[in-house]
N, C-alpha and C positions, 0 to 999 in steps of 0.2 A: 497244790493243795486246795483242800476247800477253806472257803471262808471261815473264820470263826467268828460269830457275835457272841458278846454276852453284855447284857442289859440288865441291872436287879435295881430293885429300890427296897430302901433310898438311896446305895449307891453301891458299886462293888467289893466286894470282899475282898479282903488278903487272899483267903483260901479258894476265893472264884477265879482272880487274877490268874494265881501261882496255873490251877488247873490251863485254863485258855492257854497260859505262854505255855505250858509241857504240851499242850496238845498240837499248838502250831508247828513243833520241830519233830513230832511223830514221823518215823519212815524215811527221817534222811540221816547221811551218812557225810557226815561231819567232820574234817579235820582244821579248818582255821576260817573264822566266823566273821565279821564287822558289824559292829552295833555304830549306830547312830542317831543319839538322842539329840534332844535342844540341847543349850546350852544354861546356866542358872537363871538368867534372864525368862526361863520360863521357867520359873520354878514351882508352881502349880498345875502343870500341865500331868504331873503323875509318870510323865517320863525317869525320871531318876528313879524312882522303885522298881521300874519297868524293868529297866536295863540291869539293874541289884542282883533281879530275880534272874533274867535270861545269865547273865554271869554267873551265878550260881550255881545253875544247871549245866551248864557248858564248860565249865574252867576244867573239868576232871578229865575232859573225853577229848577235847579240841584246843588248839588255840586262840584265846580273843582278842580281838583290838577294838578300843571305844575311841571315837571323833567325832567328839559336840561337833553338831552341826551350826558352828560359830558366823555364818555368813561375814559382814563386817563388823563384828566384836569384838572386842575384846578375851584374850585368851582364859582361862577358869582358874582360878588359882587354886592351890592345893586343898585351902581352907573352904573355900567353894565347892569345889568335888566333893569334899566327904559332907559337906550339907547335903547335897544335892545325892548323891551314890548312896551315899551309907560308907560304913565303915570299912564293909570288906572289897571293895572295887578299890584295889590299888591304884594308888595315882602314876605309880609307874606305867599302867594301862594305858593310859589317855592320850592321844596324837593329838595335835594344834594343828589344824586346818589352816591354811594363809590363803586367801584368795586372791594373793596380788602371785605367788611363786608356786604354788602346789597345785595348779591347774595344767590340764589339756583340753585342747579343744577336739570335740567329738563328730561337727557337724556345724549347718547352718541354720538358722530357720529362715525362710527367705523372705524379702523383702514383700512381695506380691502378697506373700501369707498373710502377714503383720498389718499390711493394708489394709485387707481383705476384716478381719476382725476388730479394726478399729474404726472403721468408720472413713477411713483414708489421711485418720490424723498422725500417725506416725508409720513410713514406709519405710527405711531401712533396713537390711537384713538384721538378725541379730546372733553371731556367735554363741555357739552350747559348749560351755566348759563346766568340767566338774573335775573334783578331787582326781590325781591320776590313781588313786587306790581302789577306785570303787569302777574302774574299767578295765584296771592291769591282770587281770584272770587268777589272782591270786587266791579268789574267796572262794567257798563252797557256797554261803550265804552272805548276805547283808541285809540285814532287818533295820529300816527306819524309822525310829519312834519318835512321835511328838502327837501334839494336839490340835484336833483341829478346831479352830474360832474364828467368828468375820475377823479380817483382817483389811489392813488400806490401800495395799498394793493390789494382789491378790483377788480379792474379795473373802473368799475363806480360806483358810491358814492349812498348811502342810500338805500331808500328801507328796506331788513331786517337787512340792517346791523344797521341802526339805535336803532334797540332793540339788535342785540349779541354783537357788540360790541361800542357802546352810551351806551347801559343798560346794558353792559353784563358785565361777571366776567373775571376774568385776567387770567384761562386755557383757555377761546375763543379765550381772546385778545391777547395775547399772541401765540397760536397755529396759530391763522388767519393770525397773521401777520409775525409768520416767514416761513408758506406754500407760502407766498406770495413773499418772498426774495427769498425763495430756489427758486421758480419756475421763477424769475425771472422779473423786473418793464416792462420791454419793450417787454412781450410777454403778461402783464394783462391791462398796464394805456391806457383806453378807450376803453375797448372792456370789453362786459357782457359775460357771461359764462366763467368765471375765475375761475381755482380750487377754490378760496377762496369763489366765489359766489355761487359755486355747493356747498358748506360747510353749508354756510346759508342757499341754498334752500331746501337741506334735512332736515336741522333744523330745516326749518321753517314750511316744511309739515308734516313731523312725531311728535313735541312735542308742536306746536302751533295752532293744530286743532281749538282746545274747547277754545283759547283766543280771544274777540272780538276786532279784529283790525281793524281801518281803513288808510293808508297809507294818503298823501298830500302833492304831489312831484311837486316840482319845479324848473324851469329850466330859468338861470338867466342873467345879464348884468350886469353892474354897469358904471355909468358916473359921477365919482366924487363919492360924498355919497349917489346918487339916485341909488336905485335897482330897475332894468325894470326885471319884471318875465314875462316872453316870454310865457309861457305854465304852466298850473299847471293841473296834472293827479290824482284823486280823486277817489281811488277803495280797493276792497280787495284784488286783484289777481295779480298776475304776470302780467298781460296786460299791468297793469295802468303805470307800471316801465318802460316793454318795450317801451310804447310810449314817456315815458321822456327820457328814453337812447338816440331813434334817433335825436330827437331835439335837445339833448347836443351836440349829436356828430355833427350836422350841428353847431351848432353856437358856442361852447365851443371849440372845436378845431383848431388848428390853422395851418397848413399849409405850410410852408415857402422853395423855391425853392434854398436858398443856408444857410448853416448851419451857426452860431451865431461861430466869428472869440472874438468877443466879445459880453456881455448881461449882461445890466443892468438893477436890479431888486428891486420894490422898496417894503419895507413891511411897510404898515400902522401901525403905531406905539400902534394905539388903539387897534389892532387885534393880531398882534405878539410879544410876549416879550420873546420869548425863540427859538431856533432854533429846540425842536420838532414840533414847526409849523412852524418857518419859512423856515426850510428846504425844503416847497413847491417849493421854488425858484429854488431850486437845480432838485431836483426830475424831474418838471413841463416840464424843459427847457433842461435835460439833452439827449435830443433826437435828439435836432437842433442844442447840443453845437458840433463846430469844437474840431477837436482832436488838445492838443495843444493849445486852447481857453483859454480865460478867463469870469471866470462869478462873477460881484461885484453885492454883496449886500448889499443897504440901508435901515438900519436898526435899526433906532435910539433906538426906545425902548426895542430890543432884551440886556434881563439881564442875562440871564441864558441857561442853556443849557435841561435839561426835567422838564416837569410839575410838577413834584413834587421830591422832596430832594430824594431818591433813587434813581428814574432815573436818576436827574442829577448828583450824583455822581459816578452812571457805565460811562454814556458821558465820564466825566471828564477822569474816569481812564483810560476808553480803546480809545475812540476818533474816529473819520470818516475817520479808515484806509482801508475800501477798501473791497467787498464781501470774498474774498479768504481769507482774514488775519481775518476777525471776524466769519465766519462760525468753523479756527482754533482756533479762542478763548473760542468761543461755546463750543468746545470739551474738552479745558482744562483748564476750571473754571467755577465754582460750582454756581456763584452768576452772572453770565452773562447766565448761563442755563438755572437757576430761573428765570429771566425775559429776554424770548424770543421776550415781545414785546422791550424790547428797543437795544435787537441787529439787529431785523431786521430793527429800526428806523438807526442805526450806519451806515447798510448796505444802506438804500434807502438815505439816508445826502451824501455819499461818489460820489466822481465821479471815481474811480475806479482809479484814477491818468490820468484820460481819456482829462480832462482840470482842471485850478487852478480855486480855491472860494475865495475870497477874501470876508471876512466878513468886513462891515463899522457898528459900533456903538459907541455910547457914554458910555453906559454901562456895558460894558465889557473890560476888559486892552488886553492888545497886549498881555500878556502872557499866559491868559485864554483863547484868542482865537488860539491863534498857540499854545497849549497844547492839543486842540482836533484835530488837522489836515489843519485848513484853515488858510488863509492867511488873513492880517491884514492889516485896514488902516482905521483912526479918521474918525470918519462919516462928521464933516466941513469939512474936507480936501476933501471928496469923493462928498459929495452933492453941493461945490462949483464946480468942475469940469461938477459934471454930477446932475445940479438941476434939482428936482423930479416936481419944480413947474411952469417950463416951459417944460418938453421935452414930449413928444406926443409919445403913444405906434407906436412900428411899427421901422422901419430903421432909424437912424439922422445919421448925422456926426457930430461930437465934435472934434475940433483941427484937422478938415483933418480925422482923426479914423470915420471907420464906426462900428456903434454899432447898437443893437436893444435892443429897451426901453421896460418894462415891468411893467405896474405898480399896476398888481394883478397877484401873482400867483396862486391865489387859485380857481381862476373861468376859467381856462383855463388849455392846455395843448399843448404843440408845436414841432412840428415836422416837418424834413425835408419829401420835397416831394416824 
């Protein structure tokens, strides 16, 4: 098919969307579909109407199956879906990805390659696994939606990473993500051709030829609980990405001509409960934070520390000490080697001791939190000084302190000029 753009301002329509998504399924002949959107964790990304709508069109003629591209998450609960879906996407729909048991491997990427794009700092081959659904010839189509935003692995978000590592197995996720520490956050977040992105695109040319995919990227806002989707890019090819990279990087990036002395960051309690995602906070901002800074996080619903009981108990043990102390731990234990993706998540949480994290929640005690490295303080205590529901992204002053508010880290990235 050809590409489809649509681009309006101040942001797209219901009725511009609906048009694009009928237009992208013109001329084929359809009998059983796979959608794959994020998961709630991106719940701004304008993916769940996406999906609403393509189900809508398609339930009458075809059969559908939806599988959040859950990478290492947590599963969507019922009450999640219909946030996120709407009301008419049956929950009965919905498959759970597991990327430790619902994987085949498709291919290699080879060690020489991996070399070759990094600098020579991580040479091992790396295993391509993806969902066995999305290779077992069952589909006419598979449409992958999500958004794309600088990201810290990656460098900018989605595309195929939605299938290696959304759908993919835990030697991707795991390799991708700690090529992506070695090499470094502040040489990949917001810029495409990223070793990790040259990882996926060999992957994606060499073992996903013969799979019918169609991408459905978009690039986003939020004001409040409204998602304004600026651009949605609709294709098979690399094109359709790069034309959503530029737009993020015009309007997802931020800018700022003197570095964060302090930054406050707020994480919506319905999206974050754990600090492998809310660690956005850190990651996002840790390019405009002053050395010496400090950066609080409000964080009421953060309980725990990784998505799931394993991770969070390597969190637990080894903590967000800092690139140099966890690449040494890397080397000398066995069960932090095993799971590469949650040292390189240790590495991207840490500010390197470069400024203080001051975590604010309810759900967490003071000693959980200063057991993994950051610093503590009652989320009333934090949220009456610096409320989330008066203060206005951008620079305030609070008691004479100049601060800058933040009150999504996930849809942006910041940096000094």
């Amino acid at each position: 098919m050809n590409p489809v753009t649509v681009r309006s301002e101040p942001y797209i329509s219901d009725e511009e969307l609906r048009a694009a998504l009928g237009k992208s399924l013109e001329g084929r002949n359809l009998r059983k579909v796979l959608l794959l959107p994020p998961d709630y964790t991106r719940m701004y990304s304008g993916a769940g109407r996406i999906t609403a709508v393509y189900y809508d069109m398609l339930r009458d003629s075809c059969e559908v199956d939806i599988m959040p591209a859950l990478g290492t998450h947590e599963p969507m609960t019922r009450e999640e879906c219909r946030a996120f879906f709407g009301e008419k996407v049956p929950f009965e729909s919905i498959i759970v990805h597991n990327w430790r048991t619902d994987v085949v491997k498709i291919g290699e990427v080879p060690g020489s390659f991996v070399s070759e794009v990094s600098d020579g700092l991580v040479k091992d081959k790396i295993d391509v696994e993806v969902n066995r659904r999305i290779v077992d010839g069952s589909y006419d189509l598979i449409i992958s939606i999500g958004q794309v935003v600088p990201h810290e692995v990656v460098g900018m978000a989605n595309y195929s990473k939605n299938i290696f590592v959304g759908c993919g197995g835990s030697n991707m996720i795991n390799s991708s993500h700690m090529l992506g520490a070695f090499y470094g956050m502040e040489r990949i977040m917001g810029r495409d051709f990223s070793p990790v992105r040259k990882v996926f695109d060999y992957a994606h040319e060499n073992f996903l030829k013969d799979v019918p995919l169609l991408f459905v990227l978009t690039v986003t806002t939020n004001e409040g609980d409204e998602t304004r989707i600026h651009g949605m890019f609709i294709g098979e090819k690399r094109d359709s990405f790069e034309s959503a990279v530029a737009l993020s990087r015009a309007i997802n990036l931020t800018y700022v001509d003197e570095p964060f002395t302090k930054a406050v960051v707020y994480l919506d309690g319905r999206e974050f409960k754990s600090t492998w995602l809310g660690n956005k906070a850190v990651y996002r901002t840790r390019m405009a934070m002053a050395q010496g800074g400090e950066l609080i996080i409000l964080a009421p619903e953060v309980r725990k520390f990784g998505e799931d009981a394993e991770n969070d108990r390597l969190i637990r043990k080894y903590g967000y000490v800092g690139r140099e102390n966890i690449l040494k731990l890397v080397e000398e234990n066995e069960d932090l080697r095993a799971n590469l993706s949650v040292a390189a998540h240790l590495i991207h949480g840490s500010s390197d001791g470069r400024f203080k994290v001051t975590y604010c929640t309810r759900r967490l005690t003071k000693e959980e939190v200063e057991g993994v490295g950051f610093g503590y303080m009652p989320y009333d205590e934090a949220a009456a000084k610096y409320n989330p529901a008066v203060l206005t992204d951008g620079f305030c002053e609070i008691d004479g302190e100049k601060v800058f508010y933040i009150s999504n880290p996930a849809l942006g990235l910041w940096t000094v000029k």
